[in-house]
C-alpha positions, 0 to 999 in steps of 0.5 A: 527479568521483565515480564512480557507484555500482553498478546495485544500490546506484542501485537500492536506494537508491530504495526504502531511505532507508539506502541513500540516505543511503549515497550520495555527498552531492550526487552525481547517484545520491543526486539520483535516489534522494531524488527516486524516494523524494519520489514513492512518499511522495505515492504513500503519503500522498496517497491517505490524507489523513485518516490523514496529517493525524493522524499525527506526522511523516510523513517519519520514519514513512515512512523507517521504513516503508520500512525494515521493508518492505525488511527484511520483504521486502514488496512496494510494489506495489498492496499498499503501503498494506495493508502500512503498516496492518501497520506502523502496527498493529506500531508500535503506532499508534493506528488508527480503523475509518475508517483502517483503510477509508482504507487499504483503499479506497487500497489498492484503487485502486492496485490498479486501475491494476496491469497484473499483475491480469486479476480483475475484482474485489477485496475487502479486510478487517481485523478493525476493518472485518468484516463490512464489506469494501472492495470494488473492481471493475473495468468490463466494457469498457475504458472502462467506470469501476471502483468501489469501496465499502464494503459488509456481508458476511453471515457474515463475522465479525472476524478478526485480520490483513489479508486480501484476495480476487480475483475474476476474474469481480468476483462474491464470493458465496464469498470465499477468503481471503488473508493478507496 
C-alpha cells in the first residue's frame, strides 16, 4: 500500500497537472487530483463554447494554462477566464473581438456566484472590446436576477491590457479602472 502524499502535495496537485503526474499512478490522491482538475476544465471550457470549439486541443492548452497560472501566481477565482484570455493573448493565439466578449461575459458570470464580492456591479474591457464593456449587475433583493451585457461607453477608448471595475452601487458613470 502506498502511503499518502503530504496535504500539500494533495492539494497542489489539484490545481498543477505536474503535480498531479507527480503522484503515485492509480493511487487514491492522484484519483482525487485528476478528478479536481476534470472539473475546473468544464469550469473553464464550458462557459466559452464558441472559443473551445476553435481552439486545437484543450486538454494541452489547459495543462499549459494552468501551469503558468500556477507559476505567474494568479488566482482561479472569478478571474479564470480574464486570466486565460491573458494566456491565450501571450500564447500568441489568434482571438476574434467575439472571444474576447465570450471570455469577459464567462468571466462575469462567474463572478456572480463569488461570496467574496458585495458590489452590486462589474464591468470588464480589453482593448479589442472598448468602448464596448461587459457589464454585470447584480439584483436589488436576493431573488432578484442578475444581468449582463454588452454595452458602449462614451469616452472610453481602446487600451491595452484587460481591466475590470467595481461597483458597489451597480452605477458606472465614472469607471476606475483595474489592471488585470
Amino acid at each position: 500500500m502506498t502511503a499518502p502524499a503530504p496535504q500539500s502535495s494533495r492539494l497542489d496537485a489539484c490545481i498543477s497537472p505536474a503535480a498531479r503526474d507527480s503522484l503515485a499512478a492509480g493511487s487514491r490522491d492522484r484519483l482525487i487530483a485528476q478528478e479536481s482538475l476534470r472539473i475546473r476544465w468544464h469550469q473553464l471550457f464550458d462557459r466559452i463554447p464558441q472559443l473551445a470549439e476553435r481552439l486545437p486541443d484543450t486538454t494541452d492548452l489547459y495543462e499549459a494554462f494552468l501551469e503558468w497560472a500556477v507559476a505567474a501566481g494568479r488566482r482561479l477565482d472569478w478571474r479564470m477566464h480574464l486570466h486565460f484570455l491573458e494566456f491565450l493573448e501571450r500564447e500568441g493565439i489568434a482571438l476574434r473581438p467575439q472571444d474576447h466578449i465570450e471570455l469577459l461575459a464567462a468571466s462575469a458570470a462567474r463572478w456572480f456566484a463569488s461570496p467574496e464580492h458585495r458590489h452590486r456591479g462589474l464591468a470588464l474591457t480589453t482593448g479589442t472590446t472598448a468602448p464596448k464593456v461587459v457589464v454585470a449587475l447584480k439584483g436589488h433583493a436576493s431573488l432578484e436576477r442578475g444581468r449582463v451585457k454588452l454595452a458602449e461607453v462614451p469616452g472610453l477608448y481602446p487600451a491595452p491590457g484587460i481591466r475590470w471595475s467595481l461597483s458597489r452601487s451597480g452605477d458606472f458613470a465614472v469607471l476606475t479602472w483595474s489592471p488585470l
